[in-house]
VOPAKOL-680088 format. One record per atom (N, C-alpha, C, O): y, x, z. Coordinates in pm, whole numbers, padded with zeros to 5 digits, always signed. Each point is the difference from the previous one (the first is absolute). Example, Ala and Ser with C-alpha at 12.3 -4.5 7.8 and 13.67 -1.06 7.14 Angstrom:
<nodes>
-00569+01319+00780+00119-00089+00000+00120+00090+00000-00002+00104+00066+00107-00139-00138+00119+00082+00006+00109-00077+00073+00111+00051+00017
</nodes>
This chain:
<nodes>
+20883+11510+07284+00033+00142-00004-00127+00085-00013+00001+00094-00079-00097-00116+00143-00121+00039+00013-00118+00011-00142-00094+00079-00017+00142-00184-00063-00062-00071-00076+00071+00094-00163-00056+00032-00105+00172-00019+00145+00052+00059-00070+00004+00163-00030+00035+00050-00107-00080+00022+00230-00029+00118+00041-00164+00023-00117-00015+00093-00080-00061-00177+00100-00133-00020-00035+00006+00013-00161-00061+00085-00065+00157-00201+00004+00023-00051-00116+00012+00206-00055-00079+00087-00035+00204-00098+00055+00027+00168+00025-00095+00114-00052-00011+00060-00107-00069-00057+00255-00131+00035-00051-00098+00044-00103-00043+00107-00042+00019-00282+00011-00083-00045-00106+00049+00073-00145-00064+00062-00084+00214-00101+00095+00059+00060-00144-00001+00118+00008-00044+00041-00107+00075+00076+00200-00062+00102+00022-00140+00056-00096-00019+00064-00104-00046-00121+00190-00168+00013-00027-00019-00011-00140-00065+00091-00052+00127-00226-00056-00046-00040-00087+00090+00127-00080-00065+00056-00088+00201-00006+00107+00065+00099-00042-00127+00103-00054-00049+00005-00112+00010+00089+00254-00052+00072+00005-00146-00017-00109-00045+00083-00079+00001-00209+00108-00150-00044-00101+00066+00034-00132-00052+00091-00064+00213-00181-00011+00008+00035-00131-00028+00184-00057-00077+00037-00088+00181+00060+00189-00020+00105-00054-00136+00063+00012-00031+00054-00106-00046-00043+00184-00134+00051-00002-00105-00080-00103-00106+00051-00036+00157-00195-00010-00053-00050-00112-00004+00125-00128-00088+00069-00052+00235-00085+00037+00095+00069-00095-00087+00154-00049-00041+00039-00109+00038+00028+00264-00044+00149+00012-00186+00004-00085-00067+00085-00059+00050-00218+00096-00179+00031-00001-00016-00055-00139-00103+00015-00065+00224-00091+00014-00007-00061-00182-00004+00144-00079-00087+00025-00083+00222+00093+00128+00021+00063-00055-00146+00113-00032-00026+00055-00107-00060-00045+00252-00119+00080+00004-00093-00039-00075-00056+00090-00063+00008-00227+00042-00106-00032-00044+00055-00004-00161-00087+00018-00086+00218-00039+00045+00005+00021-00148-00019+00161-00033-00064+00040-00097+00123+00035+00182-00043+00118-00042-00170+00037+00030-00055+00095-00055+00016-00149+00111-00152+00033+00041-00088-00075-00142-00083+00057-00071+00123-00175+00061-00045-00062-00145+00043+00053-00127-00075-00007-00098+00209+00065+00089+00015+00106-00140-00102+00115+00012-00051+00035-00107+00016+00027+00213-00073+00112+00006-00137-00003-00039-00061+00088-00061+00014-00205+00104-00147-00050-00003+00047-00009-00184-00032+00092-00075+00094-00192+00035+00003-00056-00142+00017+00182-00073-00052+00017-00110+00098+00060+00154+00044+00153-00062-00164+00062-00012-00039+00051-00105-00048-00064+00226-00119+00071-00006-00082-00088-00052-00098+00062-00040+00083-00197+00016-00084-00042-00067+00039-00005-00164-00083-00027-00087+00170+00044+00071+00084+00054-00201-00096+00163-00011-00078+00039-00087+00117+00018+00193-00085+00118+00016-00078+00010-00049-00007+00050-00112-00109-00106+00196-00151+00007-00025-00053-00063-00089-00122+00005-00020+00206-00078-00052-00066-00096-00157+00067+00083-00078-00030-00009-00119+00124+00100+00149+00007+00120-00156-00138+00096-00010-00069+00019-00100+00048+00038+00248-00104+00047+00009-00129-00041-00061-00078+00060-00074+00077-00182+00125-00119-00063-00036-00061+00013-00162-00109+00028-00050+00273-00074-00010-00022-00036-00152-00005+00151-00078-00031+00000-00119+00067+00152+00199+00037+00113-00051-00157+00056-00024-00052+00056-00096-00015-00106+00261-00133+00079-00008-00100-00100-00065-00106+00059-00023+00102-00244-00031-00067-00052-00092+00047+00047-00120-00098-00002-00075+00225+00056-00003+00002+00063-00129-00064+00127-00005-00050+00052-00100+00054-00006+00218-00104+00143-00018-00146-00005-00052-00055+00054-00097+00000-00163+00227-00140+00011-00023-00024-00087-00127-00118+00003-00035+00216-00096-00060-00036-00027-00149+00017+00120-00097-00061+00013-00106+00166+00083+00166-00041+00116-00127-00081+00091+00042-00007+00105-00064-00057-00121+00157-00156+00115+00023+00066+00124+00112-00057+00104+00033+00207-00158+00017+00034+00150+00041-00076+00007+00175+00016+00119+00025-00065-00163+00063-00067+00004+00118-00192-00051-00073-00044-00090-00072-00006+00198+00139-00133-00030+00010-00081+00017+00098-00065+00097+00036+00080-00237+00016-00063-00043+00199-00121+00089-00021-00009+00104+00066-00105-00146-00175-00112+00063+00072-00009+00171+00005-00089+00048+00071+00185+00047-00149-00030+00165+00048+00122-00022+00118-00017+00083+00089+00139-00176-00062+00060+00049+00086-00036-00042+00135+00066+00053+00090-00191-00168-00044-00082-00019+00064-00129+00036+00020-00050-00051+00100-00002+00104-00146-00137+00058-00014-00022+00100+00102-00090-00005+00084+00201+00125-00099-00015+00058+00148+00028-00009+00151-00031+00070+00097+00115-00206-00115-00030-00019+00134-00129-00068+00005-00080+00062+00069+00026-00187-00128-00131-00058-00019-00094+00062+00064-00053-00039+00104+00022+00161-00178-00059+00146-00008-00040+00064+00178-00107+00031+00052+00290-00032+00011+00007+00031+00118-00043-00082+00132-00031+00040+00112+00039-00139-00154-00061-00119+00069-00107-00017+00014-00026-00061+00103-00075+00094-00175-00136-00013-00014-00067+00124+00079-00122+00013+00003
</nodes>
């Protein structure tokens, strides 16, 4: 009877383990679409501001120079 109370328990417990499995599958897929969303992000970026600087449109050294300038 005792043994069975326990058994009980256990299935309990392992109950409880499936859904909080369940809960923390559902978080980390959404936490991994998000990550996969901002890193699509930052390689449009990436590739938006390397087509820039091939057609001449950013020029580091006048748009750095004054801080350079300020630093010194």
């Amino acid at each position: 009877d005792e043994n069975v109370e326990k058994f009980k328990h256990i299935l309990a417990s392992v109950d409880d383990l499936i859904a909080n499995l369940d809960s923390r599958k559902t978080q980390f897929d959404s936490l991994i679409s998000n990550a996969n969303n901002l890193v699509s992000n930052v390689n449009n970026v990436a590739l938006d501001v390397d087509k820039r600087l091939k057609q001449g449109q950013y020029d580091f050294k006048a748009m750095f120079t004054p801080l350079i300038m300020q630093a010194q």
